[in-house]
C-alpha positions in Angstrom: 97.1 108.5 91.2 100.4 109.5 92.5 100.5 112.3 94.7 103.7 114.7 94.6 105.0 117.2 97.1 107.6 119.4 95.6 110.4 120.9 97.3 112.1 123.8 95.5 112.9 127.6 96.8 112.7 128.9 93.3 109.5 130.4 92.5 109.1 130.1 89.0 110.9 126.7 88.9 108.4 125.3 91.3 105.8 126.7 89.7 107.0 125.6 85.9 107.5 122.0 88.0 104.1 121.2 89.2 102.8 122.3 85.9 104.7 119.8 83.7 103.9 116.8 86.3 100.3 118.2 86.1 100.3 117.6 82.3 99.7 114.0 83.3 96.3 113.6 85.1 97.7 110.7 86.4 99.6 112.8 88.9 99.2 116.1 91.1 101.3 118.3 93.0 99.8 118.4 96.8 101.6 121.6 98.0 105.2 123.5 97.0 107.2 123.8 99.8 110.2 126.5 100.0 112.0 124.7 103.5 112.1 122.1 105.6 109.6 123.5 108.0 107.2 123.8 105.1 108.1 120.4 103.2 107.4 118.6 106.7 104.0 120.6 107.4 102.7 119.8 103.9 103.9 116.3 104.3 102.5 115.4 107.3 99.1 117.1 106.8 98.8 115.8 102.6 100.9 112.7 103.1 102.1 112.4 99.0 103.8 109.0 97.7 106.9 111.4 96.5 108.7 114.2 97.0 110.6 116.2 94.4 113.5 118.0 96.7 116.0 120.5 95.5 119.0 120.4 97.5 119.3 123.6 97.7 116.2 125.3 100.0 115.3 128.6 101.7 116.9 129.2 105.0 119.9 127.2 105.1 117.9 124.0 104.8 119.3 121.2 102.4 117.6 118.5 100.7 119.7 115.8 102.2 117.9 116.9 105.9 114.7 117.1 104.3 114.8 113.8 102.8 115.8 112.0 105.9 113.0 113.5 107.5 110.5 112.9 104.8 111.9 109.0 104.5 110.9 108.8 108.2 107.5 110.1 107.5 107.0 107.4 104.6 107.5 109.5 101.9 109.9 108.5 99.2 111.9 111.1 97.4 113.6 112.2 94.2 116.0 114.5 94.3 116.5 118.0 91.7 119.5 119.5 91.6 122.3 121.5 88.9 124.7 119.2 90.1 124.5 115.6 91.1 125.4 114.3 94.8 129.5 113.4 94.8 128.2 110.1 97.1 125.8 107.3 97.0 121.7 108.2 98.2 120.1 105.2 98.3 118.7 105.3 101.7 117.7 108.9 101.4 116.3 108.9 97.8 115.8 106.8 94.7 117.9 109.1 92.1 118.8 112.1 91.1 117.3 114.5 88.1 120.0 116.7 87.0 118.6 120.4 86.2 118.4 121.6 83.0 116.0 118.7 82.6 113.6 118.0 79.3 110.0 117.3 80.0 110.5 114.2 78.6 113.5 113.4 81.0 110.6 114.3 83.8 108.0 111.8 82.3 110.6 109.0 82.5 112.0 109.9 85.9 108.2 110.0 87.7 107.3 107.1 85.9 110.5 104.9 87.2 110.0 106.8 90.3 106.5 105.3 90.7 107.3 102.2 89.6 109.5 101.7 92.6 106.8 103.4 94.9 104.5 100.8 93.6 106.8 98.1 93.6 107.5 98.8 97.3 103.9 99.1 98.4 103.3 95.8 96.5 105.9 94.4 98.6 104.3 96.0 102.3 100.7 94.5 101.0 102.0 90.8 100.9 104.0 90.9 104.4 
């Protein structure tokens, strides 16, 4: 099961969010977070395998910050956002969905997403 921490100020978004990842039982949203205060909380008390950040949060917080924080905490991240970063994110996330996404352009994204996850855990197991 992957475990999923999203990270959007919108209400209805979020909401709309967590149920189209939910559609798949193979995955569930551990908390919805509107900041970096609350994305950190959540992720330190529920520890998920990803988090799905918005880059633009509540109270001046962006997703870049909460990414770098979230990457030091283990948890790998996928960025959501209207508009795609102008630079390179490799070390703070492992793409980018672009907003108005399908659910289908969901399905694929998670499932690359925790392919990587996996691929990476795989990796930590054989050291």
């Amino acid at each position: 099961m992957l475990t999923i921490l999203v990270v959007e100020d919108e209400p209805l978004f979020a909401q709309t969010l967590k149920h189209l990842i939910e559609l798949n039982p193979l995955y569930i949203v551990t908390d919805i977070a509107v900041d970096s205060m609350e994305a950190l909380a959540s992720a330190e008390e529920r520890k998920p395998d990803l988090a799905l950040v918005d880059l633009q949060l509540a109270h001046g917080s962006t997703g870049f910050s909460v990414a770098a924080k979230l990457n030091e905490l283990g948890v790998a991240c996928l960025f959501t956002s209207g508009k795609a970063p102008s630079f390179p994110v490799p070390d703070l996330a492992l793409g980018c969905l672009l907003k108005p996404f399908s659910q289908q352009d969901l399905v694929r994204t998670l499932k690359a997403a925790e392919d990587i996850i996996r691929a990476r855990e795989g990796v930590r197991a054989h050291r």
